[in-house]
N, C-alpha and C positions, 0 to 999 in steps of 0.2 A: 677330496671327498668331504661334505657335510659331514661335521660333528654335533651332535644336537647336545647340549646342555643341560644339565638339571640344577635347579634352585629352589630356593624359597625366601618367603619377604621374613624376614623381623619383627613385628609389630609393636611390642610392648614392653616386651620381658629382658632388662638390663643384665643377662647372664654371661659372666665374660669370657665361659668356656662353651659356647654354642660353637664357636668355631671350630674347633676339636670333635665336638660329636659330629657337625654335618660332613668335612671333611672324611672322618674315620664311619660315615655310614653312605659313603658314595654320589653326595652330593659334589656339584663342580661350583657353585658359587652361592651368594646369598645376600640381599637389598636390604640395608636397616633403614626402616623407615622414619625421617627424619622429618616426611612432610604431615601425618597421622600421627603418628606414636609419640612420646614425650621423654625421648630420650635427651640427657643430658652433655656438656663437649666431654666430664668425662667419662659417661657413658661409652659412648661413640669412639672413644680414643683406649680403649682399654678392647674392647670388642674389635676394633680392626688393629690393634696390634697384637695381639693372638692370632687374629685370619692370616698375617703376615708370616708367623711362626709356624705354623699349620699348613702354610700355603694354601691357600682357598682365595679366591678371588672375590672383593667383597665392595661392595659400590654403596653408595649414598645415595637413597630418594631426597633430592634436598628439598626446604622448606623453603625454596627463592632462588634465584641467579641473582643473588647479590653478595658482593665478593665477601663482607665478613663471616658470611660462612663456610663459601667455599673455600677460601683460603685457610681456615683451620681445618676442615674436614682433610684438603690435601696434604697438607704435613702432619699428620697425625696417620698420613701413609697410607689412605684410601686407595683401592685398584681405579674406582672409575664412580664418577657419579649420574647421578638422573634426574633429568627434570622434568617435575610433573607439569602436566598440561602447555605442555609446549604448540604455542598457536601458529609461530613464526618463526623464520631464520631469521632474525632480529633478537629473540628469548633465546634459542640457543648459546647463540654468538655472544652474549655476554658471559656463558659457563666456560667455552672455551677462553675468551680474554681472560678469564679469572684463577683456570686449572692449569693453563700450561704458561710455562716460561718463552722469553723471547726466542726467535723472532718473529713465535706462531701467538702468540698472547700476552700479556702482564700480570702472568704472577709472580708475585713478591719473591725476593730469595730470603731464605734463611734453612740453613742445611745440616744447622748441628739439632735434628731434631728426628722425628721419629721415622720419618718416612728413610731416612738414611740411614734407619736403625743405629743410629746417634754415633755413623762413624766416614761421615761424608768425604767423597772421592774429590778431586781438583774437581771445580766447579763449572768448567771448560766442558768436561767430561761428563759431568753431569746430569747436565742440562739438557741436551739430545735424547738423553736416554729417556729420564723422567718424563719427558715429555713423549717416547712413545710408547712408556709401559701406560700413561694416564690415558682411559678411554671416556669417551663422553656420550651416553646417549638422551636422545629426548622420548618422552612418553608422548603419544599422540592418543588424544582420548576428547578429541571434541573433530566437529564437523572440519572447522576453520584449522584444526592441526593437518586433519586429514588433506585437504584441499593443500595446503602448503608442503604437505612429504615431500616431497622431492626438493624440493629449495632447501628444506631442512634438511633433508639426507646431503644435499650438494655442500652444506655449510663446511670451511676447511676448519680441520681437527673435530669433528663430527664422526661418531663410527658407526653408530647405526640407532634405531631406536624400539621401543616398546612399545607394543597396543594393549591398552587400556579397557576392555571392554562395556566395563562399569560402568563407568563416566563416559562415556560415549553413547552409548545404549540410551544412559541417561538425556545426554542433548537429543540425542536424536525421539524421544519418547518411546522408545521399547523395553525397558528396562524390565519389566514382567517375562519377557520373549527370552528364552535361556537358549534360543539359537535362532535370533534376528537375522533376516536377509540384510539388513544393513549393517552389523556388526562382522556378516559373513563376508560381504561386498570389501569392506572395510579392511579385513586380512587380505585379501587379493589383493587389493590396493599395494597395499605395505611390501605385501610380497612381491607386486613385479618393481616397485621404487628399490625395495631394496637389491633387489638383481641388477637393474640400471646401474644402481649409482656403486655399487659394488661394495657396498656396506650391510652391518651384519640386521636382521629382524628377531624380537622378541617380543615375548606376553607375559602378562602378568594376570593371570586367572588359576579356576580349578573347574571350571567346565569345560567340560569332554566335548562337545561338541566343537565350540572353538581351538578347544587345542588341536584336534583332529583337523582339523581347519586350517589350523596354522602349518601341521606338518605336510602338509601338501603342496603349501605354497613357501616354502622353502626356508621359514625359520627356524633358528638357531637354538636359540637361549628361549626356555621353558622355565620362569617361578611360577610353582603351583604352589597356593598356599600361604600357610604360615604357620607359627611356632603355637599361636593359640587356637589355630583350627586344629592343628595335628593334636593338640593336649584333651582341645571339646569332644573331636571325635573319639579318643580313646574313652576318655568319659562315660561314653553313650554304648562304651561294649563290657565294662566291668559287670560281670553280675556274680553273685552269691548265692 
């Protein structure tokens, strides 16, 4: 049975006990974003190892598919990362070479480190595992992502990806339209690639309409949001 997910992004706010509240108020996971926001490594490293403590499942929007990031973001014991604006199974395929260990990719060892919670297993042993607790998805948020989904969904060590509406909307010029026939095309899309290919679908919005959108067509993982929309909106209800 489909379990649908709940999240929110990160955007800005370097708080290293968010992990604690979203956990302890019923949230399932949560995206720091690393490609927008100006978060710091130690930032980022102090924030997912609290999510680790907490258990919360906590991924990286990263700022590139190039390994000196993602190679610290993973030991520093990330659940999984994201990359934005993934056009091709070729942009992917460099996150996987980078996140997972051999024989599925090249990343680096070094294990006395946080993702081991600094108390690393025979390394034999290891390595199997880490590589299928790390999940890898792509954001699909242009036409040319879209057209390539399924190559992308096919990519191995790929597990599913996230629509974008934003920046989509955007290539495509409806960006004014808060419920575009072609942002709506666009989830069906996802959704039957992602049934195909047996890999999971997500969004990253707060419009109702897409999300509704989305639940229909058979996605997963729901970030609505973030830490400084949730703070503006409360804002907007204080009164005296």
């Amino acid at each position: 049975m489909q379990m649908n997910k709940r999240g929110i992004m990160l955007s800005e706010i370097a708080f290293a006990h968010f992990p604690v509240l979203f956990k302890n108020n019923g949230l399932d996971f949560f995206i720091v974003d690393c490609e927008h926001g100006g978060f710091d490594y130690a930032d980022v490293a102090r924030i997912v190892m609290n999510a680790r403590l907490a258990n919360i499942f906590v991924m990286i929007r990263l700022p590139n598919n190039m390994r000196k990031d993602i190679i610290k973001y993973m030991d520093m014991g990330a659940d999984g990362l994201l990359l934005p604006m993934t056009n091709t199974a070729a942009d992917i395929a460099q996150v996987v070479k980078f996140a997972k260990y051999p024989p599925i990719g090249q990343r680096g060892i070094s294990t006395m480190r946080a993702h081991t919670l600094y108390a690393p297993p025979k390394t034999e042993e290891y390595l199997p595992t880490a590589n299928a607790r790390t999940k890898v998805y792509a954001q699909i948020e242009t036409r040319k992502g879209l057209e390539n989904v399924r190559e992308i969904l096919n990519t191995a060590g790929v597990d599913g990806c996230f629509f974008g509406p934003n920046d989509f909307s955007a290539d495509c010029g409806c960006l004014n339209n808060g419920n575009a026939p072609q942002a709506l095309e666009a989830i069906s899309e996802i959704g039957r690639a992602a049934t195909n290919t047996q890999k999971t679908a997500g969004i990253i919005t707060n419009n109702k309409n897409y999300l509704n959108a989305a639940k229909t067509c058979g996605f997963e993982l729901y970030s609505v949001g973030s830490e400084l929309g949730a703070i503006a909106e409360y804002c907007k209800k204080i009164t005296i």
